[in-house]
PyMOL Python script that loads the backbone (N, CA, C, O; Angstrom):
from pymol import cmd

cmd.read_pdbstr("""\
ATOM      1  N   UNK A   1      -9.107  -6.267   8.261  1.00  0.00           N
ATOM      2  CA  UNK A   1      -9.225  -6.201   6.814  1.00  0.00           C
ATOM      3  C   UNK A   1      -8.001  -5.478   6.249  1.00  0.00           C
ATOM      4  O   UNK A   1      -7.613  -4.353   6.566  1.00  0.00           O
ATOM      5  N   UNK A   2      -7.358  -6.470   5.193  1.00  0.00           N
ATOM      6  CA  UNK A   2      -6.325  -5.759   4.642  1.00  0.00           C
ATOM      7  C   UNK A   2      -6.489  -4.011   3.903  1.00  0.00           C
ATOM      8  O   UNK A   2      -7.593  -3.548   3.615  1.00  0.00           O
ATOM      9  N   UNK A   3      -5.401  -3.374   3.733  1.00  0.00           N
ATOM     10  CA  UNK A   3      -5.602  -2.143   3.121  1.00  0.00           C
ATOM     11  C   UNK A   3      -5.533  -2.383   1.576  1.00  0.00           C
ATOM     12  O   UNK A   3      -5.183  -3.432   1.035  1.00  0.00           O
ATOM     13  N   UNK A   4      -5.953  -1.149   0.919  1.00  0.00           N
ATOM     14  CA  UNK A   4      -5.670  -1.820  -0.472  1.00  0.00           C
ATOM     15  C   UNK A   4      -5.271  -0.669  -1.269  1.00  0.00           C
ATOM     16  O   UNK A   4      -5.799   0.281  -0.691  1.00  0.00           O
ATOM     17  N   UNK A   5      -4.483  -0.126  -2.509  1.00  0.00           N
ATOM     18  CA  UNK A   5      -4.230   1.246  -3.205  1.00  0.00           C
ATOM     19  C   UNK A   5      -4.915   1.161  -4.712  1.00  0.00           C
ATOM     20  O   UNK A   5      -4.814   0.370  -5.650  1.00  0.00           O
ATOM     21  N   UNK A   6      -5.535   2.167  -4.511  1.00  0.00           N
ATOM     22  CA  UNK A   6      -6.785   2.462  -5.335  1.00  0.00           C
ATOM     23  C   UNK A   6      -5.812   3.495  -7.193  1.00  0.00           C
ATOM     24  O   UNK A   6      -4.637   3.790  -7.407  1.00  0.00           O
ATOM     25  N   UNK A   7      -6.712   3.629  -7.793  1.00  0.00           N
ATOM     26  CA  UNK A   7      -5.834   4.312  -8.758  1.00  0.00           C
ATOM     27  C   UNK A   7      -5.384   5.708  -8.970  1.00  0.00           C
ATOM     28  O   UNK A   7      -5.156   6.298 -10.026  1.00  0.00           O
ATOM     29  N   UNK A   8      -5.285   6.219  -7.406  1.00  0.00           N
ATOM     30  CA  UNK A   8      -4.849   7.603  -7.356  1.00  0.00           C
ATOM     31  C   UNK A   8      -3.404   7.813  -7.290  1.00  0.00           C
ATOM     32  O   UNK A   8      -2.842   8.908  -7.268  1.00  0.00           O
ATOM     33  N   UNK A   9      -2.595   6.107  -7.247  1.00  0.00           N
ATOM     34  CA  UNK A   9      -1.369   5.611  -6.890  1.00  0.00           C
ATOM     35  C   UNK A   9      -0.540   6.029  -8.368  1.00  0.00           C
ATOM     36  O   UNK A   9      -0.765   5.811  -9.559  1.00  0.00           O
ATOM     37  N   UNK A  10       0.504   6.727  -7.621  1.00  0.00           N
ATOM     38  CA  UNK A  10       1.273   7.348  -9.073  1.00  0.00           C
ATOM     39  C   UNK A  10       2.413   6.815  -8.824  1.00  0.00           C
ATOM     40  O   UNK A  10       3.418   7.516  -8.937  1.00  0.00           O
ATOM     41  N   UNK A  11       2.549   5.061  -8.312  1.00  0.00           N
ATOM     42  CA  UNK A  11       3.466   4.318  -8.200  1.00  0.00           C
ATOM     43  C   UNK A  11       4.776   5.241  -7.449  1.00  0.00           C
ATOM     44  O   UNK A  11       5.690   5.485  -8.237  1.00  0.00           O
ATOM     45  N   UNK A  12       4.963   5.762  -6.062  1.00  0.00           N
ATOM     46  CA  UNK A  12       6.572   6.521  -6.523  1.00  0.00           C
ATOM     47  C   UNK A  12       7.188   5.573  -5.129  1.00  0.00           C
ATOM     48  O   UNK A  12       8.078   6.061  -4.433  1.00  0.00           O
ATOM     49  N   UNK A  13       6.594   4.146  -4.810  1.00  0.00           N
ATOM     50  CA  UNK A  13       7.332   3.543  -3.666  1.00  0.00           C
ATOM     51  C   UNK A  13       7.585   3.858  -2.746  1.00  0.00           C
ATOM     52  O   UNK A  13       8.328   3.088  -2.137  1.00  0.00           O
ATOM     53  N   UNK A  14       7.161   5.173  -2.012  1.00  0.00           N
ATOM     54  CA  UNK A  14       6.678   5.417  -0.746  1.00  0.00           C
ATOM     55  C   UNK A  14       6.577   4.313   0.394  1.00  0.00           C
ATOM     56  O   UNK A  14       7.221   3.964   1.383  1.00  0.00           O
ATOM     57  N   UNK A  15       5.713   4.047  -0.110  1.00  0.00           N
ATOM     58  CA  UNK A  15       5.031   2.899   1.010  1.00  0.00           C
ATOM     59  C   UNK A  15       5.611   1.899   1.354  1.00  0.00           C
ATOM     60  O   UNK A  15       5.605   1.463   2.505  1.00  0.00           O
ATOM     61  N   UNK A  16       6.399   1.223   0.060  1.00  0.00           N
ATOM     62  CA  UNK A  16       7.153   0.391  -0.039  1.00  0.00           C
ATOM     63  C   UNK A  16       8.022  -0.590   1.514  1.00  0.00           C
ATOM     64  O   UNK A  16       7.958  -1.770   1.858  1.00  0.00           O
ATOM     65  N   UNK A  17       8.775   0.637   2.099  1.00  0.00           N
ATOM     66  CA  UNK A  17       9.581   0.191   3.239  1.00  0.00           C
ATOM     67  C   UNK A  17       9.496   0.813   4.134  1.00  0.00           C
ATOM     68  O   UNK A  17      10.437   1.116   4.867  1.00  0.00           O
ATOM     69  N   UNK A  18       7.572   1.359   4.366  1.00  0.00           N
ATOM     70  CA  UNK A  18       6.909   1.454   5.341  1.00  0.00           C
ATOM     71  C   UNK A  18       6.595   0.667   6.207  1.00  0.00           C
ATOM     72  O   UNK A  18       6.744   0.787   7.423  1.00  0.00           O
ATOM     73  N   UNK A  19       5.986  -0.477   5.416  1.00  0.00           N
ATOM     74  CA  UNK A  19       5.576  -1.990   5.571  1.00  0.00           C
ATOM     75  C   UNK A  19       6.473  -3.009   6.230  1.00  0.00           C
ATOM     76  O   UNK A  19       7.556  -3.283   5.714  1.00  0.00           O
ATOM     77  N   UNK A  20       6.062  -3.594   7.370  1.00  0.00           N
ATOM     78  CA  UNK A  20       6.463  -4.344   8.254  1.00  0.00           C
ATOM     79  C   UNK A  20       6.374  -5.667   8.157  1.00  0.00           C
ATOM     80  O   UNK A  20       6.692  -6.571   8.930  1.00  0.00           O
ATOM     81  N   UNK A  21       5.901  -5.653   7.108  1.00  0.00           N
ATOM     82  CA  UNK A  21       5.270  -7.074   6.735  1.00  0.00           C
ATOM     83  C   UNK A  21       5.980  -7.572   5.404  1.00  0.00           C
ATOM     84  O   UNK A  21       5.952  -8.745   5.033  1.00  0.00           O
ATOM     85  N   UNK A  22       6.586  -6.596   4.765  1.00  0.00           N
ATOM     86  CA  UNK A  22       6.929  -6.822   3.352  1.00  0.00           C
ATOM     87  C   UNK A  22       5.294  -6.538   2.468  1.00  0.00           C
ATOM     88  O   UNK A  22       5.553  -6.895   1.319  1.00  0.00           O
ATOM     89  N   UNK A  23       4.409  -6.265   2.485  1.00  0.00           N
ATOM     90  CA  UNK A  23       3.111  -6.662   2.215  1.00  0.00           C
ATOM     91  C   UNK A  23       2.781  -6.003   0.895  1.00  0.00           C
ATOM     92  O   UNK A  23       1.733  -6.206   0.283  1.00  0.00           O
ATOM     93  N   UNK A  24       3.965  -5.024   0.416  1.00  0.00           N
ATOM     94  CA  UNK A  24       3.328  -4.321  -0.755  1.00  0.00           C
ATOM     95  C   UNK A  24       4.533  -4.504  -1.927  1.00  0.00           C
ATOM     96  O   UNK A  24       5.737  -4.262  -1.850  1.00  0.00           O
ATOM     97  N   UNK A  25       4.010  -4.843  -2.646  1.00  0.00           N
ATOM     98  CA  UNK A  25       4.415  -5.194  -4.585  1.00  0.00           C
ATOM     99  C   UNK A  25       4.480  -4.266  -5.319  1.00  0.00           C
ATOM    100  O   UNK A  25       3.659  -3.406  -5.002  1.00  0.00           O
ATOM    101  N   UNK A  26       5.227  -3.944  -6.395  1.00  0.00           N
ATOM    102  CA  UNK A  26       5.320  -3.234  -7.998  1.00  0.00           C
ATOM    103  C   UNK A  26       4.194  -3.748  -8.270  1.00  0.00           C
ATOM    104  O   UNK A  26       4.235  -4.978  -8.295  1.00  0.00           O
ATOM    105  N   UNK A  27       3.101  -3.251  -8.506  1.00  0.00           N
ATOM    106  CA  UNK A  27       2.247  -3.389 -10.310  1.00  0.00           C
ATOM    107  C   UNK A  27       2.430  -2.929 -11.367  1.00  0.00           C
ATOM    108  O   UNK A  27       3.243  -2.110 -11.796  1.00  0.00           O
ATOM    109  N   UNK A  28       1.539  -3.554 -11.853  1.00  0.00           N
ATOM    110  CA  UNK A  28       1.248  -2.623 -13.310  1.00  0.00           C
ATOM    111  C   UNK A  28       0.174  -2.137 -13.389  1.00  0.00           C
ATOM    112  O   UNK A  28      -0.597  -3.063 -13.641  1.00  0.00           O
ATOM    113  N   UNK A  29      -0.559  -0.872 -13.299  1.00  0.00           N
ATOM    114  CA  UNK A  29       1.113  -0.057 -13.567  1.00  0.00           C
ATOM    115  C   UNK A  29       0.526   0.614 -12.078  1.00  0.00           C
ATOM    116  O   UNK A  29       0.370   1.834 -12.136  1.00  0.00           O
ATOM    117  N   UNK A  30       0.168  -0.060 -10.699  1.00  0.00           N
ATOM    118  CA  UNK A  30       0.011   0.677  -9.315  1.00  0.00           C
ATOM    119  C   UNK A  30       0.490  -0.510  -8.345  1.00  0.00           C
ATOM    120  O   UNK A  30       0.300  -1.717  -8.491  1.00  0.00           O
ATOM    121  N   UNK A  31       1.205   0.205  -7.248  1.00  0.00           N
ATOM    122  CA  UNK A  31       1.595  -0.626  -6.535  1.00  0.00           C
ATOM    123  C   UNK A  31       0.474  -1.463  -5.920  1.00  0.00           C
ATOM    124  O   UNK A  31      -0.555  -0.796  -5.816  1.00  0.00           O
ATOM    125  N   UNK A  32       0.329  -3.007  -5.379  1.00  0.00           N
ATOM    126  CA  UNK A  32      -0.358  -3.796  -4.825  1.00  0.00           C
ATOM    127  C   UNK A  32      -0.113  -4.178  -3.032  1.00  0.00           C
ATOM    128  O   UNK A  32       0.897  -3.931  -2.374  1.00  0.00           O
ATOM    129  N   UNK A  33      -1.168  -4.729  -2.641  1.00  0.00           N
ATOM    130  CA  UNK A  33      -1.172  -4.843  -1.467  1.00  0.00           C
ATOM    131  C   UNK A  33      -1.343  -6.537  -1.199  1.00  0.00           C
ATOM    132  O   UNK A  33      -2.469  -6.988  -1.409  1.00  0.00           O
ATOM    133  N   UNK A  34      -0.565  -7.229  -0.868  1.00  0.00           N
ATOM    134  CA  UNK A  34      -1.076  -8.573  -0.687  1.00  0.00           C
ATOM    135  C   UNK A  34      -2.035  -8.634   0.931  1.00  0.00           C
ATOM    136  O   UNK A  34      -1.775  -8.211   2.057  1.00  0.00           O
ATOM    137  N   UNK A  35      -2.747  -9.085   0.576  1.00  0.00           N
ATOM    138  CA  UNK A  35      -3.926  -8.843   1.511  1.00  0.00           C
ATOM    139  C   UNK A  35      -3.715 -10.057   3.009  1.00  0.00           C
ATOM    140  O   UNK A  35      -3.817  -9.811   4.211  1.00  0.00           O
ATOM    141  N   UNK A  36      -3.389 -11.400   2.281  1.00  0.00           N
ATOM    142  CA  UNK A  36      -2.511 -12.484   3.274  1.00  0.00           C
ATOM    143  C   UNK A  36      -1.556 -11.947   4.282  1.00  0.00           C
ATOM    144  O   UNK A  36      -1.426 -12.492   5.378  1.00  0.00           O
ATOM    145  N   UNK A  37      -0.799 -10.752   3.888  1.00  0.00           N
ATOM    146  CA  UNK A  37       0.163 -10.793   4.536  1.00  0.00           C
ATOM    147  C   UNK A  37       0.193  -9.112   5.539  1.00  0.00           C
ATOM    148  O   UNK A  37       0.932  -8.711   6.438  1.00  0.00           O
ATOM    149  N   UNK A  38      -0.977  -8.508   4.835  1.00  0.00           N
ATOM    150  CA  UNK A  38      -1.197  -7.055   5.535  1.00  0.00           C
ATOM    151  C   UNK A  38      -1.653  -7.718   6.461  1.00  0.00           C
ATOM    152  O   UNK A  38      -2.196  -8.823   6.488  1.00  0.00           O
ATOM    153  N   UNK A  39      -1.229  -6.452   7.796  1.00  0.00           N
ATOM    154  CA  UNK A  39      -1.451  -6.896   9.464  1.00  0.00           C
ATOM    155  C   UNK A  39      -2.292  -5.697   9.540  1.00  0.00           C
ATOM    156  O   UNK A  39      -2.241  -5.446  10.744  1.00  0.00           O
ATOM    157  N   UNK A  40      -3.103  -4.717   8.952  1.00  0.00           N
ATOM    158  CA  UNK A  40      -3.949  -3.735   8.536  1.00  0.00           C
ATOM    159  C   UNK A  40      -3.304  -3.098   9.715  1.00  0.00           C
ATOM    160  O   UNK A  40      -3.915  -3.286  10.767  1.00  0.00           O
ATOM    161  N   UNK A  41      -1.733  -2.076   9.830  1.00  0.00           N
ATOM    162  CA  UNK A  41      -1.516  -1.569  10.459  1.00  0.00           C
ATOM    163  C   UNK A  41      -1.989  -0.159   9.905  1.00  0.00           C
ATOM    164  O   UNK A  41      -2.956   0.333  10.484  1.00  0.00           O
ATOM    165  N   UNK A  42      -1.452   0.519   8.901  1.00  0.00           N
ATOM    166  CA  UNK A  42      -1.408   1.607   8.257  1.00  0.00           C
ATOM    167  C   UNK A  42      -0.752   2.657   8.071  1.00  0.00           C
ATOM    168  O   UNK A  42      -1.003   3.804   7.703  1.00  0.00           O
ATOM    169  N   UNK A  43       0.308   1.968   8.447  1.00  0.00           N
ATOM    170  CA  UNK A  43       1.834   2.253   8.189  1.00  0.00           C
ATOM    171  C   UNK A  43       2.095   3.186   6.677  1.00  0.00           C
ATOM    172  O   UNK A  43       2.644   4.279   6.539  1.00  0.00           O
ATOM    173  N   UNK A  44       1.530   2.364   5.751  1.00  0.00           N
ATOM    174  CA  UNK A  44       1.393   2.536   4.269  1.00  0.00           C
ATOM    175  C   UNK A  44       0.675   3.817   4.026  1.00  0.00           C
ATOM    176  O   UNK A  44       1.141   4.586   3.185  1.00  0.00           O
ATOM    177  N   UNK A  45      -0.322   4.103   4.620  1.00  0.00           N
ATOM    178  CA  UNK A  45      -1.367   5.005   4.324  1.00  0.00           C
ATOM    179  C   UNK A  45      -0.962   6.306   5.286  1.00  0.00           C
ATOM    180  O   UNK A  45      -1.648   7.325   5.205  1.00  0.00           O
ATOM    181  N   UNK A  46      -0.103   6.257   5.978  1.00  0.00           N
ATOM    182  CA  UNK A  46       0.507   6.827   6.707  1.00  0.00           C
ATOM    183  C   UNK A  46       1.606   8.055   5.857  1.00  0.00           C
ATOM    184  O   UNK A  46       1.610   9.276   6.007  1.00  0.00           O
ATOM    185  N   UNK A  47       2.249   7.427   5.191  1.00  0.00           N
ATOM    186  CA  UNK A  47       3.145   8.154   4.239  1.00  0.00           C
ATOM    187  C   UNK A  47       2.851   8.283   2.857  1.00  0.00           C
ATOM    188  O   UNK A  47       3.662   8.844   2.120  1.00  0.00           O
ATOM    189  N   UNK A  48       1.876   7.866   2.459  1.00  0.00           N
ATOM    190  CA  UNK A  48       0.813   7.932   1.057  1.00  0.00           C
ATOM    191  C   UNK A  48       0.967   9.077   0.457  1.00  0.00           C
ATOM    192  O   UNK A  48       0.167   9.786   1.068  1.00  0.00           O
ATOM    193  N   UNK A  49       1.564   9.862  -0.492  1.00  0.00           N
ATOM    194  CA  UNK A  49       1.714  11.576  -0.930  1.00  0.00           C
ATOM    195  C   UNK A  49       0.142  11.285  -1.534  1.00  0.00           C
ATOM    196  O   UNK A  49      -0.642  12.061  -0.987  1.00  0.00           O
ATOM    197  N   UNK A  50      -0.190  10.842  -2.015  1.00  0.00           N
ATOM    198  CA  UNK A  50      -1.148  10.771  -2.900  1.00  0.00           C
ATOM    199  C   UNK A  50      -2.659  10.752  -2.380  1.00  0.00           C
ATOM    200  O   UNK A  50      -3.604  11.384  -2.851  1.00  0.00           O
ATOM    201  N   UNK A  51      -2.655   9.728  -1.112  1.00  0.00           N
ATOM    202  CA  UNK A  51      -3.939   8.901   0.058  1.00  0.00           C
ATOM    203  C   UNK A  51      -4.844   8.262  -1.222  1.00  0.00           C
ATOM    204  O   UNK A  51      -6.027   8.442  -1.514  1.00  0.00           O
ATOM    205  N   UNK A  52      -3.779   7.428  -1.874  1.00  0.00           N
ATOM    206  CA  UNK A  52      -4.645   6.653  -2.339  1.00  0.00           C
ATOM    207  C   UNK A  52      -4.420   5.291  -1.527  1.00  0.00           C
ATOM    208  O   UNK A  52      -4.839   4.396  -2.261  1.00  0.00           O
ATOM    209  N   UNK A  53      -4.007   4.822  -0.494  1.00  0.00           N
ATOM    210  CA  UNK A  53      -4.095   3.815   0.205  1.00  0.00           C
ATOM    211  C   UNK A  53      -5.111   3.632   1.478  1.00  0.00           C
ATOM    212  O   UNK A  53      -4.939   4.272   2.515  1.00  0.00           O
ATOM    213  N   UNK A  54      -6.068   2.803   1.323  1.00  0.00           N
ATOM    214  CA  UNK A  54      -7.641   2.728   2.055  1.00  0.00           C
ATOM    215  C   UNK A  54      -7.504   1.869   2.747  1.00  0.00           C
ATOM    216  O   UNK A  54      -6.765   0.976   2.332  1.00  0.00           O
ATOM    217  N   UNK A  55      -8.126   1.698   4.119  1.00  0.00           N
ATOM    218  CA  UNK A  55      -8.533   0.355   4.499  1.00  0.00           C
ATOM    219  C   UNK A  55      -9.380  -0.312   3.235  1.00  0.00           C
ATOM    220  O   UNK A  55      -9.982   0.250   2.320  1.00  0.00           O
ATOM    221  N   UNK A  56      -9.199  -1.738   3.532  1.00  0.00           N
ATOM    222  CA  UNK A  56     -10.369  -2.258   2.313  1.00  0.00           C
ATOM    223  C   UNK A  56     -11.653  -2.929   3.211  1.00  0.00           C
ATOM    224  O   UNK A  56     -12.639  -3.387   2.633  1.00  0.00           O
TER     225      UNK A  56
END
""", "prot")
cmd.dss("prot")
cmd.show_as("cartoon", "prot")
cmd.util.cbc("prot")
cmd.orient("prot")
């Protein structure tokens, strides 16, 4: 199951080029997780300042 970032995300791109997959996007206004392409490593949630990034 992909991971997903909840609204504790204060956008600062962290996670960004954590990701091995390319798997995470700019939102508006919180970064996104494309779920197709997460390999639910947790790479992302790994360097999270915030831990708003969950398994989903």
């Amino acid at each position: 199951m992909a991971y997903v970032i909840n609204e504790k995300c204060v956008a600062c791109g962290t996670c960004v080029n954590e990701c091995p997959v390319q798997a995470i996007a700019e939102g508006s206004p919180i970064y996104i997780i494309d779920a197709d392409k997460c390999v639910d490593c947790g790479a992302c949630a790994a360097v999270c300042p915030s831990e708003a990034i969950l398994p989903g």
